[in-house]
C-alpha positions as CSV (number, residue, x, y, z in Angstrom):
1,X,0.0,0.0,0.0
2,X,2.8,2.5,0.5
3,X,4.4,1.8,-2.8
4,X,1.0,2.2,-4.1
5,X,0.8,5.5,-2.4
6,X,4.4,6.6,-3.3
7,X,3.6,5.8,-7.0
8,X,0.6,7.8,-7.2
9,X,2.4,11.1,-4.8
10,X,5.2,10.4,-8.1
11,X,2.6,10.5,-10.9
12,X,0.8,13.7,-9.9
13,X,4.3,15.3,-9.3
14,X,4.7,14.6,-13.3
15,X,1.5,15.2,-14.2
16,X,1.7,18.8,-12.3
17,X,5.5,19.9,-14.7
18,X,4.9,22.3,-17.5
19,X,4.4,20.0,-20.9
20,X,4.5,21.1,-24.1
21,X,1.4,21.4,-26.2
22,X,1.1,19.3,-28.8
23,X,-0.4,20.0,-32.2
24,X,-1.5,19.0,-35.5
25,X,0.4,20.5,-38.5
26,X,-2.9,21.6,-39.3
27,X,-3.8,23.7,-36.0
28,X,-0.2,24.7,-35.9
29,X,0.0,26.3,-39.6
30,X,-3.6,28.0,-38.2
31,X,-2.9,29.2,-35.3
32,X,-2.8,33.1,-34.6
33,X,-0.3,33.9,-32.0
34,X,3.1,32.6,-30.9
35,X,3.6,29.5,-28.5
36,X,6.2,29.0,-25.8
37,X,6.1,25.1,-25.8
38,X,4.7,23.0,-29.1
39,X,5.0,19.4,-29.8
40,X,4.3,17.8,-33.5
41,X,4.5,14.7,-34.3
42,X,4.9,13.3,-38.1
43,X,6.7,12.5,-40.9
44,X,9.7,14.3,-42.6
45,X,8.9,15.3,-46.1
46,X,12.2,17.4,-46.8
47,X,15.4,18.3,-45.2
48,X,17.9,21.0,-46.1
49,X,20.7,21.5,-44.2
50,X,22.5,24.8,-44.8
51,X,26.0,25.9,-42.6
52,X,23.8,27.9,-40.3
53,X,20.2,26.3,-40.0
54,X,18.7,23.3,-40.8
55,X,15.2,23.6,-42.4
56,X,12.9,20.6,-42.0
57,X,9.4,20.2,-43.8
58,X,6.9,17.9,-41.3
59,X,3.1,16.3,-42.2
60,X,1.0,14.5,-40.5
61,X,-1.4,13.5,-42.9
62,X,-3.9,16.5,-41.6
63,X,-3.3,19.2,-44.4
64,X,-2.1,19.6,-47.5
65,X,0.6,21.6,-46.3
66,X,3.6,20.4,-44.4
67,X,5.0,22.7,-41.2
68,X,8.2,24.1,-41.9
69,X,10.8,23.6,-38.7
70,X,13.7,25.5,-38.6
71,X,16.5,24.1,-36.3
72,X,20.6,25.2,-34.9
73,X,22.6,22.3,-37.5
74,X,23.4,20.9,-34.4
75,X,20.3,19.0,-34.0
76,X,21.0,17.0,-36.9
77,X,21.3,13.1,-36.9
78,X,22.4,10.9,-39.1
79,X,18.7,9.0,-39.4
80,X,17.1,12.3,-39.7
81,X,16.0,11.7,-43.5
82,X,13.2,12.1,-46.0
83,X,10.3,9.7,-44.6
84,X,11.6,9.5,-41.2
85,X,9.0,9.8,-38.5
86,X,9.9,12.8,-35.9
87,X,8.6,14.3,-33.1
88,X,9.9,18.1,-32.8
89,X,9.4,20.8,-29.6
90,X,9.9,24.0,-29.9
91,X,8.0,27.3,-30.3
92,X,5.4,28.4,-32.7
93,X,6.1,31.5,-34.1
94,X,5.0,34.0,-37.2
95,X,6.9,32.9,-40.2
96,X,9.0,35.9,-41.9
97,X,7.8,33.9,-45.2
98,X,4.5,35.0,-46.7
99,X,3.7,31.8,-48.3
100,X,3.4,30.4,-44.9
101,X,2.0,31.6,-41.5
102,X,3.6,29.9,-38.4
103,X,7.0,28.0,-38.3
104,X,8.5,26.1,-35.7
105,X,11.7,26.6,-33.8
106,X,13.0,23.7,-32.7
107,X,14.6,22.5,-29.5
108,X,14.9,19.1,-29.7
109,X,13.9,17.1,-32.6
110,X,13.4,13.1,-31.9
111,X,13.9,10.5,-34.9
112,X,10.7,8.2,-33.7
113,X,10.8,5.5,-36.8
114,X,14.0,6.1,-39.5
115,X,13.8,5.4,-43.0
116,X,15.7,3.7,-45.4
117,X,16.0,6.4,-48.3
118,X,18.1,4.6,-50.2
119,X,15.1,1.3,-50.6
120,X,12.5,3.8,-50.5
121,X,10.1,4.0,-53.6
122,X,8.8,7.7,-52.7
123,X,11.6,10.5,-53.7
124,X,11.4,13.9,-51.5
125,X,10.1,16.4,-54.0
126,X,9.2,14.2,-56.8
127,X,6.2,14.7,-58.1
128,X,5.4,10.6,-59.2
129,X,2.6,9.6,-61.5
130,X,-0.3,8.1,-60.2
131,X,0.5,4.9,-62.0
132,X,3.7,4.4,-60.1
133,X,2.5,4.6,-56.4
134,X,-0.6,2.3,-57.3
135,X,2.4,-0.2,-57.1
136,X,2.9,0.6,-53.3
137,X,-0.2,-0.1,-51.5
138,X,1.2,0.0,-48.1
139,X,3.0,3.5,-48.9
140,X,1.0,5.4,-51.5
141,X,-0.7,7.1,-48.8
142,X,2.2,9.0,-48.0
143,X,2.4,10.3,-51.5
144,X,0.3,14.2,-51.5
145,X,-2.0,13.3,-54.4
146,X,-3.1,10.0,-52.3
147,X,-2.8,12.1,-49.3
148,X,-5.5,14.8,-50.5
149,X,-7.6,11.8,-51.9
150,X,-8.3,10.6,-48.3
151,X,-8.9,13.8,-46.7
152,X,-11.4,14.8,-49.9
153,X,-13.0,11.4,-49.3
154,X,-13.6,11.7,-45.8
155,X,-15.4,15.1,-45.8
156,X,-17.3,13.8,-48.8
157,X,-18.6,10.7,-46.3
158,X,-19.2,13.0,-44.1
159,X,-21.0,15.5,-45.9
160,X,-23.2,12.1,-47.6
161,X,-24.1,11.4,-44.1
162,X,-24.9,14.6,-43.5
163,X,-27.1,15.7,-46.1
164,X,-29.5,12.5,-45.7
165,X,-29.7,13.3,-41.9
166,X,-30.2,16.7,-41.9
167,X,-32.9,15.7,-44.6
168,X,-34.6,13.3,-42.4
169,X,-33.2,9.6,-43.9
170,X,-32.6,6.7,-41.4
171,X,-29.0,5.3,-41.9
172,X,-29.6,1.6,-42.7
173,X,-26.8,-0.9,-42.4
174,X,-27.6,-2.7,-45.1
175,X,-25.7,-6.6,-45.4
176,X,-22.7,-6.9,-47.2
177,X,-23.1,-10.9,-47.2
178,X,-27.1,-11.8,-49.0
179,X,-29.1,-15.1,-51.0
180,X,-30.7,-12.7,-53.7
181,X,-28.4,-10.9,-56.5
182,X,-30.3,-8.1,-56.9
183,X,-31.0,-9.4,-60.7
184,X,-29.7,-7.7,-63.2
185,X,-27.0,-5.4,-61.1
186,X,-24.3,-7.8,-62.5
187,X,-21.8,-10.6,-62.0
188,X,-21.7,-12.0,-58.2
189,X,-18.7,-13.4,-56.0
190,X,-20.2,-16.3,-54.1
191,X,-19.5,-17.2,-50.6
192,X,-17.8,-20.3,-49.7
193,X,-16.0,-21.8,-46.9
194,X,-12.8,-23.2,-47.3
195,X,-14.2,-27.2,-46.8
196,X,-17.4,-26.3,-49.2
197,X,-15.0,-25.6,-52.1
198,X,-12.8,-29.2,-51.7
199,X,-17.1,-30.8,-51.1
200,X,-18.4,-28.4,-53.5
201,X,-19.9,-32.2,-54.8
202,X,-21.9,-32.6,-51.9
203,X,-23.7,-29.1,-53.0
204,X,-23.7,-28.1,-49.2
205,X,-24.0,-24.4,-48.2
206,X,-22.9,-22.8,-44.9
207,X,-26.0,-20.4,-44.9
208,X,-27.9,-23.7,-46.4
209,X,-28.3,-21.6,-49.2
210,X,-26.1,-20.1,-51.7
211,X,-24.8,-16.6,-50.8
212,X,-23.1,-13.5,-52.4
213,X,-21.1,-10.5,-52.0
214,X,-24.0,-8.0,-52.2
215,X,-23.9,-6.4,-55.5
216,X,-26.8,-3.6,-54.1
217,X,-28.1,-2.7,-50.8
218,X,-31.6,-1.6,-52.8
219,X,-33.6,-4.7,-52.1
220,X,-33.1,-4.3,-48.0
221,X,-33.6,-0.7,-48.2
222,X,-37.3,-1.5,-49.9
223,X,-37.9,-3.9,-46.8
224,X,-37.1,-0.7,-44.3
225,X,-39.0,1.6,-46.8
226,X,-41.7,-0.2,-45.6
227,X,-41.6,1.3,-41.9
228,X,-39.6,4.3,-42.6
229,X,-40.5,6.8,-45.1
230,X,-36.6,7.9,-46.4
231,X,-34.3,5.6,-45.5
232,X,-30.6,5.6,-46.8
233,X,-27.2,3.2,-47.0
234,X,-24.0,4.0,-47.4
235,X,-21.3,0.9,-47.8
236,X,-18.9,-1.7,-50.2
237,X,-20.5,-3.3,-53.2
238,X,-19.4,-6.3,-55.3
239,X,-19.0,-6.8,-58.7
240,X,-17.4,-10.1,-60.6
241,X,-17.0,-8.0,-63.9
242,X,-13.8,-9.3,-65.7
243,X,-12.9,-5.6,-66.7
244,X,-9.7,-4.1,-66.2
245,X,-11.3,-0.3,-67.3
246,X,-10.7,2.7,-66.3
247,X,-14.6,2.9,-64.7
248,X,-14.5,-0.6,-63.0
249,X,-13.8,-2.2,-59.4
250,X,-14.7,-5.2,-57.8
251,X,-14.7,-3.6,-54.6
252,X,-16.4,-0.1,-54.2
253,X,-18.9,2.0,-51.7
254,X,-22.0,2.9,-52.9
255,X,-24.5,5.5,-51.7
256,X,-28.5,4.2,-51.8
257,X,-31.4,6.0,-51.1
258,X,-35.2,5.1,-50.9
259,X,-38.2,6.7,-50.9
260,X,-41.8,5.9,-49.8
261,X,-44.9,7.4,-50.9
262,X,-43.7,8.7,-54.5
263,X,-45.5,8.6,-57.4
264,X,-42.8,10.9,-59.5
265,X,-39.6,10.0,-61.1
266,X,-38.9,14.0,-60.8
267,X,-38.8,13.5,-57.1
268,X,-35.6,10.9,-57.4
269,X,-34.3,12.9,-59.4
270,X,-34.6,16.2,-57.1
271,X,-32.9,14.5,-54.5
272,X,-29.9,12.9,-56.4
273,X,-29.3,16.4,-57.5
274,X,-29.6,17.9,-54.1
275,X,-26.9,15.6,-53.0
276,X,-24.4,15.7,-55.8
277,X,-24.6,19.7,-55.1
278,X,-24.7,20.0,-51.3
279,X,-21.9,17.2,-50.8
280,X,-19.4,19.2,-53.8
281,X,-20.0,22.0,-51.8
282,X,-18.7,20.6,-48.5
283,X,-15.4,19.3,-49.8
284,X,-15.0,22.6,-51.7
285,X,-15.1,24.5,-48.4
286,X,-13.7,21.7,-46.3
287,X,-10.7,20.9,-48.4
288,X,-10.1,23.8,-51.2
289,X,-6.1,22.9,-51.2
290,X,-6.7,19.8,-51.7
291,X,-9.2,19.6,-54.5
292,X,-6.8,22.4,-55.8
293,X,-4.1,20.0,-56.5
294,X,-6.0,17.6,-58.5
295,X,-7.3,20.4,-60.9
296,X,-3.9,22.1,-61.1
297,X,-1.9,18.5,-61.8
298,X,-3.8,15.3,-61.7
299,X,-6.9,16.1,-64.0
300,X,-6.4,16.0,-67.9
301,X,-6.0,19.3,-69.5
302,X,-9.4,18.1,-71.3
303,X,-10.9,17.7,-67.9
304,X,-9.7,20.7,-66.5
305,X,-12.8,23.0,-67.5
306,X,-15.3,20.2,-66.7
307,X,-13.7,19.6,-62.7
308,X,-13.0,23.3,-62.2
309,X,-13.9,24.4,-59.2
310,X,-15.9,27.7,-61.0
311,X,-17.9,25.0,-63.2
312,X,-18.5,23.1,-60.2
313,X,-19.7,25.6,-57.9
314,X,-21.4,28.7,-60.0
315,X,-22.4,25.9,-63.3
316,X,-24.2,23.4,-62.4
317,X,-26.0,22.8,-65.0
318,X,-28.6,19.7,-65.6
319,X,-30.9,19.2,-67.9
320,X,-33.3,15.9,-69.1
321,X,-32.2,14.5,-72.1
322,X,-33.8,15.2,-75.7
323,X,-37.2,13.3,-76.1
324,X,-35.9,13.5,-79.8
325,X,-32.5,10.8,-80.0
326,X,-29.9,13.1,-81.4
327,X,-29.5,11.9,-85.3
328,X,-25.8,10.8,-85.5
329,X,-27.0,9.1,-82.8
330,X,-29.5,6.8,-84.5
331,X,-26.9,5.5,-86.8
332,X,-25.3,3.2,-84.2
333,X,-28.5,3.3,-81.6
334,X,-31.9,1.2,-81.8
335,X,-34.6,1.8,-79.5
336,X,-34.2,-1.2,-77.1
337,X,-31.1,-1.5,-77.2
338,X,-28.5,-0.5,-74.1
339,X,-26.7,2.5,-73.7
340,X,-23.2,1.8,-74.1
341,X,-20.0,4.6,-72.7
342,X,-19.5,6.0,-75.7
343,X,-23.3,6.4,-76.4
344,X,-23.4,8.7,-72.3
345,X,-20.3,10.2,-73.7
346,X,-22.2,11.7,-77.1
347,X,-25.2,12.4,-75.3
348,X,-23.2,14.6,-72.8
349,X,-21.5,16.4,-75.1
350,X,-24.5,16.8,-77.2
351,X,-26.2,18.4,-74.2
352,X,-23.3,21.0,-73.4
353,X,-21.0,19.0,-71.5
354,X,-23.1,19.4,-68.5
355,X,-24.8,16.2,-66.0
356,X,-27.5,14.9,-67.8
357,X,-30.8,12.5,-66.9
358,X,-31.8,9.9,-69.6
359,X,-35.1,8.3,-68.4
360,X,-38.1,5.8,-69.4
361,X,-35.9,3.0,-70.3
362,X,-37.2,0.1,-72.6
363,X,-38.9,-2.2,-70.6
364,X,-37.0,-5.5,-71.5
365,X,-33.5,-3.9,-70.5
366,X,-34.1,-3.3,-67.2
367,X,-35.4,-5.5,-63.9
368,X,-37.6,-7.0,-62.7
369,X,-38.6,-4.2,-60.1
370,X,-38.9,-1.1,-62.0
371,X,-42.7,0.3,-62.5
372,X,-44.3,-0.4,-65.6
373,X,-45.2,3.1,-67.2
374,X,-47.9,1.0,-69.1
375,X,-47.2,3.2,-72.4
376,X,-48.0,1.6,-75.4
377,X,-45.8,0.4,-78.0
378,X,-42.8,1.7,-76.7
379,X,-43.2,0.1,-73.1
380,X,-40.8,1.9,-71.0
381,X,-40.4,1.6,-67.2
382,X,-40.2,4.4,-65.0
383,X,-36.1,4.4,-64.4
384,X,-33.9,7.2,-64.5
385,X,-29.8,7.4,-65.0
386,X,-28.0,10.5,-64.2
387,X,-24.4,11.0,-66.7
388,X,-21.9,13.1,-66.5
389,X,-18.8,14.6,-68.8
390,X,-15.9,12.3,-68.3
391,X,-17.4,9.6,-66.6
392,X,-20.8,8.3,-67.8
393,X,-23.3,6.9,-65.8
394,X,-22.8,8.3,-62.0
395,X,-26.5,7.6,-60.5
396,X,-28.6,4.8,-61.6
397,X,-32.5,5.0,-59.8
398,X,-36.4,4.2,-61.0
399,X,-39.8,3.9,-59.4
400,X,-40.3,0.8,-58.0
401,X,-43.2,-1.5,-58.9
402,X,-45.6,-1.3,-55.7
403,X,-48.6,-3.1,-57.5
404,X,-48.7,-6.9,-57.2
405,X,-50.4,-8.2,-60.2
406,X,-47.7,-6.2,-62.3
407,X,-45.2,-8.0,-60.2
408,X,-46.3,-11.2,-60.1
409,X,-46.9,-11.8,-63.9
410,X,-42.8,-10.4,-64.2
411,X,-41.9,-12.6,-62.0
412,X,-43.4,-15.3,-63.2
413,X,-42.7,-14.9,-66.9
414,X,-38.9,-14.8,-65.6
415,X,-39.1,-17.9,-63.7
416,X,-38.3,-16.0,-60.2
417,X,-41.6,-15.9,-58.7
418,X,-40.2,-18.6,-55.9
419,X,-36.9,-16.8,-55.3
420,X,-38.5,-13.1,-54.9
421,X,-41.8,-14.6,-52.4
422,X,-40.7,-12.3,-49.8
423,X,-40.6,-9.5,-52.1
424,X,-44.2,-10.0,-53.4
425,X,-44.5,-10.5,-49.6
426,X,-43.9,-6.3,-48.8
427,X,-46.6,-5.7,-51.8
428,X,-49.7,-7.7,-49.9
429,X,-48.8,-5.8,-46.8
430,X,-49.1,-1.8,-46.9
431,X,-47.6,-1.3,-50.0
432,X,-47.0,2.5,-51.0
433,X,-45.5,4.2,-54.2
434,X,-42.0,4.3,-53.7
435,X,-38.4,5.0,-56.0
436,X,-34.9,5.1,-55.0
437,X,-31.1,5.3,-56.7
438,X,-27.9,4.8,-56.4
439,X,-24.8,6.8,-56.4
440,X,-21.0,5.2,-57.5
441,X,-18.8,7.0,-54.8
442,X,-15.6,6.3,-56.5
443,X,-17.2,8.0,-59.8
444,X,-18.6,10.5,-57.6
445,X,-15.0,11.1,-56.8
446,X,-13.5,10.5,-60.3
447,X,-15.8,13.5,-61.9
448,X,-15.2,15.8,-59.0
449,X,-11.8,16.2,-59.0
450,X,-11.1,15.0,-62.7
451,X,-9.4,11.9,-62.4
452,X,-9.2,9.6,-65.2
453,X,-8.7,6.0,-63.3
454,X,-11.2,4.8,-60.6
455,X,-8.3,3.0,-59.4
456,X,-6.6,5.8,-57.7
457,X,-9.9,7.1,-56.2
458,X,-10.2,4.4,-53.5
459,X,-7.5,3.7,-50.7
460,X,-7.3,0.1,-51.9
461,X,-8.4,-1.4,-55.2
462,X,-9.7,-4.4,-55.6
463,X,-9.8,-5.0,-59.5
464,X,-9.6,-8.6,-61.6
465,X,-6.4,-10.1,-61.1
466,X,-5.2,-7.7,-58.8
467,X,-6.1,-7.9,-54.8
468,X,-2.7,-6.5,-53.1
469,X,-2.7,-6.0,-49.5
């Protein structure tokens, strides 16, 4: 007991010594006055060692600018490198430079983690293409383009989340592992345990049923749309697609939305265009530096007027699709048959290179749970796809069929009426008119800030015949 009492007299005798404050890189480079005692911890992005000072550049991964630490050359160590992760103390004070506002003086700089420069596949001040660091999964984040990617992807997540809450949308966690595909949202990966593929003749199934990565969380969302009136989901999706393009992952989030007790395609459409602007706006406040560095380096010169931030912000422009299919159009387009990339592509451009909405698709094209718009000969269902200039299709949405007889004869006719029972299941019980969509993320991402590769819009990809990490 008197150790225990001696130990605790010891640790409120440290606890009570003047400790230095420490800070982001961020909060340092804002702060507005000078401090006595500052700790920052982080990672060395350039050293410069002159006969009188030694300048240091530190980030921590919390702006786009790195703090500049000026230190007496006698602070230097031989493991004090490019990459090496430091911790610095010192005092904050105003910068004589005009490009920055606050520097640091050190007074004693600690090498936490060296690096190995010379094995190191990042270079200090080398400006590498995005190709290249897509090599180095475990250390592309430290590269600044990857770096701004994360923080512009997190304030976008959080500005999703926002805008559906502040509009009144229950956050559904939708499951990633599910027995129904969704049909007609594309290839699956099926679910198997390690034993069921070596007995895959014994056609036994750990669920007792075969299971998928989900390909769409729409299907749940329509179970919850019958309780909740806006309900939304925001999570990975799965695609087996064989495509090594430059608009395709196997792994990638998707943002879903539903609504209840709608009877117009206009209001879907209201909404996806509330959130594409409300969400652009947030990382355009939240992260201007950042989204600045894309449009100054990463997006193609073609690009460049399209992800602007001016475009973005003062010209955003939509419009519904011409009734009337443009004629050049018609020379490789038939009614009833999909549209293909370079089909959204023309019909962008045709439109003024601004987002666009196609809808009333053929009826044959599309699934089994898009409304029937019951018009004649042409037979369209009330769906709805929102394209944009450089990427194509970026929202994907419809009314959904709420009347059972219309869904029952489809269902039969495609031999799914036993698979889909619980489905026919939320029609016999309260049924309302309701509509929903889908938003890629990653394209989301990819038109925003111009990038031409999906791949280097996600921390991790996950494409065909490529799963590092």
């Amino acid at each position: 007991m008197l150790g225990a009492r001696g130990g605790w007299r010891a640790l409120r005798r440290c606890a009570s010594l003047p400790r230095a404050v420490r800070l982001r890189v961020r909060e340092a480079l804002g702060a507005r006055e000078a401090a006595e005692a500052v700790r920052v911890q982080g990672w060395v992005r350039s050293v410069r060692s002159q006969k009188e000072v030694l300048f240091l550049h530190i980030n921590d991964g919390s702006s786009l600018e790195s703090l500049q630490v000026v230190a007496d050359p006698s602070l230097e160590k031989r493991d004090l490198t490019f990459g090496s992760a430091v911790e610095v103390q010192g005092k904050l004070v105003k910068s004589p430079h005009r490009m920055q506002n606050m520097e640091l003086q050190a007074e004693t700089i600690h090498v936490v983690g060296p690096c190995d420069i010379w094995s190191f596949p990042l270079k200090m001040k080398e400006r590498h293409p995005l190709e290249y660091v897509r090599q180095f999964p475990h250390l592309r984040c430290r590269n600044n383009t990857l770096g701004a990617l994360l923080r512009i992807r997190s304030e976008a997540t959080a500005g999703i989340h926002s805008f559906f809450q502040d509009n009144g949308y229950v956050h559904i966690h939708t499951p990633i592992i599910t027995s129904n595909d969704c049909e007609g949202a594309g290839e699956l990966f099926q679910i198997e345990t390690s034993r069921e593929a070596k007995e895959s003749a014994e056609n036994t199934h750990f669920f007792n049923v075969p299971a998928f990565l989900t390909v769409s969380g729409q299907l749940h969302l329509e179970v919850m749309a019958g309780a909740f009136t806006h309900v939304f989901t925001f999570g990975p999706t799965f695609r087996a697609e064989n495509s090594q393009s430059r608009r395709h992952l196997a792994e990638f989030y998707m943002v879903e939305a539903e609504l209840s007790f709608t009877e117009n395609l206009q209001d879907i459409m209201q909404v996806m265009e509330d959130l594409f602007k409300t969400v652009t706006s947030t990382v355009l406040s939240k992260c201007p530096r950042d989204v600045e560095l894309f449009h100054k380096y990463i997006a193609p010169a073609q690009k460049r007027s399209i992800a602007g931030k001016s475009d973005i912000t003062h010209k955003l422009a939509w419009q519904e699709a011409p009734k009337q299919i443009p004629r050049p159009l018609l020379l490789f387009l038939q009614w009833g048959c999909d549209l293909q990339t370079e089909h959204e592509k023309y019909l962008v451009k045709h439109c003024g290179e601004v987002p666009v909405f196609v809808v009333n698709y053929p009826y044959d094209l599309k699934p089994f749970y898009m409304r029937d718009n019951e018009d004649g000969p042409e037979h369209t269902v009330a769906a709805v796809d929102l394209l944009v200039p450089g990427v194509g299709e970026l929202c994907g949405g419809s009314l959904r069929e709420e009347r059972l007889p219309f869904l029952e004869s489809r269902l039969q006719r495609l031999g799914l009426t036993d698979a889909y029972q619980w489905y026919l299941d939320l029609r016999k019980f309260g049924s309302v008119p309701h509509g929903g969509f889908g938003m890629g993320f990653e394209r989301y991402l990819q038109y925003i800030l111009g990038v031409d590769n999906i791949k280097d819009v996600i921390p991790f990809p996950r494409f065909s015949h490529s799963c590092l990490l």
